[in-house]
C-alpha positions, 0 to 999 in steps of 0.5 A, a space after each residue: 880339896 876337902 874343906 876342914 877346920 884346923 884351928 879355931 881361933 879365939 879373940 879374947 881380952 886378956 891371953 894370959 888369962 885364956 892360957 891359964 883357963 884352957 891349959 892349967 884349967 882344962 888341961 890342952 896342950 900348948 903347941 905355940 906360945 908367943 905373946 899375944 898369942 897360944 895355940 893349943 892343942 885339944 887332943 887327938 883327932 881335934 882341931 887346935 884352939 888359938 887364943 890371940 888378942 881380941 883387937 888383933 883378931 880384929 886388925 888382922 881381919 880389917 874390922 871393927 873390934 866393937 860388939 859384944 853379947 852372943 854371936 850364934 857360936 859355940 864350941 862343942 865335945 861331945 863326952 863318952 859319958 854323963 860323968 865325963 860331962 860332970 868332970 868337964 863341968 867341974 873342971 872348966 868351974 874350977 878354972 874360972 869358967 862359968 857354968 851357964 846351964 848345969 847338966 842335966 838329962 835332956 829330953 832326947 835321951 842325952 846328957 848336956 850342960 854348958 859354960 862360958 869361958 873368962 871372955 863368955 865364949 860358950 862351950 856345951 859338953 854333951 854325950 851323944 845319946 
């Protein structure tokens, strides 16, 4: 057996929020939508992105829901360009999302920014080189 991430569940505060920044905003497709819960749909080759209620993320793993400030997580696409990464940028903006480090050339030779979610999630769109 060959380990792979399927989905990648998000426990945020408010799931209608979430729905409308990842699928109005940012444009992922809905593959479950139930209340208290989205599953979506990142493209092809991707895992898929659930959205679920942060206190029953928590119930359902038998922890606290307590904690806040960065976790050491964040999600990544990698762009085939710099003005895919600018688009992205401006798309996740104009859905609510804060731009947290705006794009920029990095020393390395590639191109990068990120941004945070409504529930600080935090994203880093990049190109490979």
């Amino acid at each position: 057996m060959s380990l792979q991430v399927s989905v990648i569940m998000l426990g945020v505060k408010d799931v209608a929020r979430a729905r409308k920044f990842y699928v109005e905003g940012l444009g992922c497709g809905i593959d479950q939508d139930f209340p208290g819960f989205v599953r979506c749909r990142l493209g092809e080759g991707s895992s898929m992105l659930a959205l679920y209620e942060w206190e029953a993320v928590a119930q359902d793993a038998g922890v606290s829901a307590e904690g806040s400030g960065f976790r050491g997580v964040s999600l990544h696409f990698i762009a085939d360009s710099r003005d895919e990464v600018d688009e992205v940028m401006r798309m996740a903006e104009a859905a609510g999302g804060v731009v947290v480090k705006a794009a920029a050339a990095a020393e390395w030779g590639g191109y990068f920014g990120y941004f945070s979610d409504p529930d600080g999630y935090l994203w880093k769109i990049t190109t490979a080189a």
